[in-house]
N, C-alpha and C positions, 0 to 999 in steps of 0.2 A: 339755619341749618335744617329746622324741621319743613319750613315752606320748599327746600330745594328736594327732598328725603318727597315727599309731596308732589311735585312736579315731576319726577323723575317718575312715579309711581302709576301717574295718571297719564302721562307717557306712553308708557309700558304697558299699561292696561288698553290702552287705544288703540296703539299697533295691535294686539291679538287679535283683538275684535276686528279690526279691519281686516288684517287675513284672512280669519275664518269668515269672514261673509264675500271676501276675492274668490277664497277655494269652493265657494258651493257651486255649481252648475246650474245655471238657469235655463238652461236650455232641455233640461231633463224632466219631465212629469209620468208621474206615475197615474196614472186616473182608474176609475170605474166607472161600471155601467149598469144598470137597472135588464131586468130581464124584457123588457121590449127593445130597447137598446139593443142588447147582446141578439136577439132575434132579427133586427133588423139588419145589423152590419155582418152578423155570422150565418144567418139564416141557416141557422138551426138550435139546439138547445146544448149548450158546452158548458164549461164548470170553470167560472172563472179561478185564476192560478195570479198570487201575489210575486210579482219578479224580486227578485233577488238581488243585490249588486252584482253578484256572479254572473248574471242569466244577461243584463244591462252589461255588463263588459264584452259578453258574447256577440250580442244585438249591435253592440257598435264598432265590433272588427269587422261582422256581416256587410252592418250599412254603408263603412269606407270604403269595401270592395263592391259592394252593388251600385254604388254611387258614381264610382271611379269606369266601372262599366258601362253605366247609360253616360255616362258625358263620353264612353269611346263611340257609342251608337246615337250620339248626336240626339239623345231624349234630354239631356241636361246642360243648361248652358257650359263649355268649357270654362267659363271664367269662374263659376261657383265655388263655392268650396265647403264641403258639406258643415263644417261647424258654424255656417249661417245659419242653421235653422234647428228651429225647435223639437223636440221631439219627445209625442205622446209616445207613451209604452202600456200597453194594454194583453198580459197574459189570462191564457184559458188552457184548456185541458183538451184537445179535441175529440173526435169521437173514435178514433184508432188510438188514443191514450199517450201520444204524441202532447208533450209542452212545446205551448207555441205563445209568441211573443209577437206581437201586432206593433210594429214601427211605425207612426204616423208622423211625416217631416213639414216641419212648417214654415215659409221660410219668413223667417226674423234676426236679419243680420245684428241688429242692437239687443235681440233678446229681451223686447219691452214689453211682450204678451203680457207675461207674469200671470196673476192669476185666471185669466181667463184660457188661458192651457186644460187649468181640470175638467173641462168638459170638451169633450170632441169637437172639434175643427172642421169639418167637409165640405170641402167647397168642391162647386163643379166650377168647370177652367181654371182658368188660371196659370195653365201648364206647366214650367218645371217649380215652380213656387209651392205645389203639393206635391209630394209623391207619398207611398207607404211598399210596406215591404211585412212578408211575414218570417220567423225565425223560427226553425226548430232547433229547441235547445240539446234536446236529445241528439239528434246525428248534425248538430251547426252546421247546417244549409241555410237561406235563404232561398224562398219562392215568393210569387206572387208579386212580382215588385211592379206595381205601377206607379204612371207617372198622369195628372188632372191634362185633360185636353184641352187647348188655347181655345 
């Protein structure tokens, strides 16, 4: 009775764990950047801003629609489908005082990057395989959305 009370337990304990690491998202990173970094991609001096899950739930109604956008203007393959890809999340403060959230898409259909996410991605070509997109969180627009040239 006790080895079944046992099995049943170890069971049980397995299953949770296996959901809870099904429900995480891998395809989400949050990174930072060093102040030549932030000079170099911002080209200028801003104050970086830690995103939020709030601010990430915003960025990614954003990026379905700006996604679903360039695949109408033929920047993205139609076959894609944006939860291919990875995506750095990089906020700042900018200099109208404006939060803004830097969406960098990376495309990894299996989501096997893993940790080499934490640190920026930039490739030149590549074409729809990068794009990025910027988010004000304050008035939820998206601007800035480009896509890497083949």
């Amino acid at each position: 009775m006790r080895s079944i009370f046992l099995l049943i337990t170890i069971f049980v304990c397995t299953y949770c764990v296996a959901q809870r690491v099904r429900s995480e998202d891998n395809s989400i990173h949050l990174i930072k950047m060093n102040n030549s970094e932030r000079e170099l991609y911002f080209s200028g001096s801003i104050q970086p801003y830690v995103a939020k899950p709030k601010d990430i739930k915003v960025c990614e109604l954003l990026l379905s629609k700006a996604f679903q956008e360039a695949q109408r203007k033929g920047l993205i393959d139609i076959g894609r489908n944006v939860a291919d890809y990875s995506r750095q999340f990089y906020g700042f403060v900018a200099k109208n005082g404006d939060t803004v959230i830097w969406v960098n898409c990376i495309f990894d259909k299996d989501h096997s990057l893993g940790t080499k996410l934490d640190k920026i991605i930039l490739n030149e070509g590549g074409g729809d395989n990068f794009f990025r997109i910027k988010v004000s969180i304050k008035r939820k627009v998206y601007f800035d959305f480009e896509v890497n040239h083949k």
